[in-house]
C-alpha positions as CSV (number, residue, x, y, z in Angstrom):
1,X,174.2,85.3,-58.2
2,X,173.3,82.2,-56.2
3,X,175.1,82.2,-52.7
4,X,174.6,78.7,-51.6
5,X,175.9,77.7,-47.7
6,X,175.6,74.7,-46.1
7,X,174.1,75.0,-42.3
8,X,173.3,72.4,-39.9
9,X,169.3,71.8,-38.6
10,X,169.1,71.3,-34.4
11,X,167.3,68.9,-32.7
12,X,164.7,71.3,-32.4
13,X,164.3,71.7,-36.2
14,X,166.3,75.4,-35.7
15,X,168.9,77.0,-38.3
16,X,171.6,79.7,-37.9
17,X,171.4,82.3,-41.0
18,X,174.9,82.9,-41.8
19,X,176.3,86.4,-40.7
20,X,176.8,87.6,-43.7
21,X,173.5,86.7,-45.4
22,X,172.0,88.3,-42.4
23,X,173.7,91.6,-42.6
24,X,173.4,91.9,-46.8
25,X,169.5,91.4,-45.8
26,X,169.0,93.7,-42.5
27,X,168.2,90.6,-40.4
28,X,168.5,91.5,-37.0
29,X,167.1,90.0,-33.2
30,X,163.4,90.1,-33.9
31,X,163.5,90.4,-37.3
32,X,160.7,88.4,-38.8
33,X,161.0,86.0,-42.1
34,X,158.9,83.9,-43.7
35,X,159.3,79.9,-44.9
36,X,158.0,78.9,-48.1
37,X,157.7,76.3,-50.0
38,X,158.9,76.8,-53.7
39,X,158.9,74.0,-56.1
40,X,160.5,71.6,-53.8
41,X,162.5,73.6,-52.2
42,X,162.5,75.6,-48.6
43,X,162.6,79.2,-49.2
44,X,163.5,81.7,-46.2
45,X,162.0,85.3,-47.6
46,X,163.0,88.5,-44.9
47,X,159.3,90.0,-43.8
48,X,159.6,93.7,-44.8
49,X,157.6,95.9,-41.1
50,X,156.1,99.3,-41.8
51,X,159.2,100.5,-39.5
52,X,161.2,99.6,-42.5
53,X,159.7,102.2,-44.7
54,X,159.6,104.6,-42.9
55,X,161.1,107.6,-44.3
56,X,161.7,105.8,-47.2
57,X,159.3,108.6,-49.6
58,X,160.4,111.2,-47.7
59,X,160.7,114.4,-50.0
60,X,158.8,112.8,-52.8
61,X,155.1,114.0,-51.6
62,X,153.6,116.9,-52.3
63,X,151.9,118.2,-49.4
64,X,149.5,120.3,-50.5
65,X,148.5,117.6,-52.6
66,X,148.2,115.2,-49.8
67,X,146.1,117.7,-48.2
68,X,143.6,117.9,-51.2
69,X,144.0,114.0,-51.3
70,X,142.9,113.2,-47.6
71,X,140.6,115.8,-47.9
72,X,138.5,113.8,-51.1
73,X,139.3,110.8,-48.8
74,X,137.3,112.3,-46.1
75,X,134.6,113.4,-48.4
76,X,133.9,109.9,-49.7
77,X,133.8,108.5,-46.4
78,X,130.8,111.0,-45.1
């Protein structure tokens, strides 16, 4: 579904993401997004941090096989 809303650009060349486009996307103070250009058109794309994915694997990992994992790792490395 397109969502399509009609904001107005500052003199300083500044938007205002609509409040409910910011909370569907997790946009808060400090959040970071990107602007790109997409065939003629002005794309703002949210900036996923590490901070958001944290947690986010929990319980899928097996840790003894991260252990023999890190340990290879290691091994290459010497």
């Amino acid at each position: 579904m397109v969502c399509m809303v009609e904001v107005t650009v500052t003199r300083k060349g500044q938007i205002t993401i609509p409040a409910r486009l910011r909370k569907k996307y997790g946009i808060i103070e400090g959040s970071k997004v990107e602007v790109v250009e997409e065939d003629g058109r002005i794309v703002i794309k949210r900036l996923t941090s590490i901070f958001d994915l944290a947690g986010s694997s929990a319980g899928k990992g097996d840790v003894e096989e991260l252990k023999r994992l890190l340990d290879r790792m290691r091994e290459e490395d010497a």
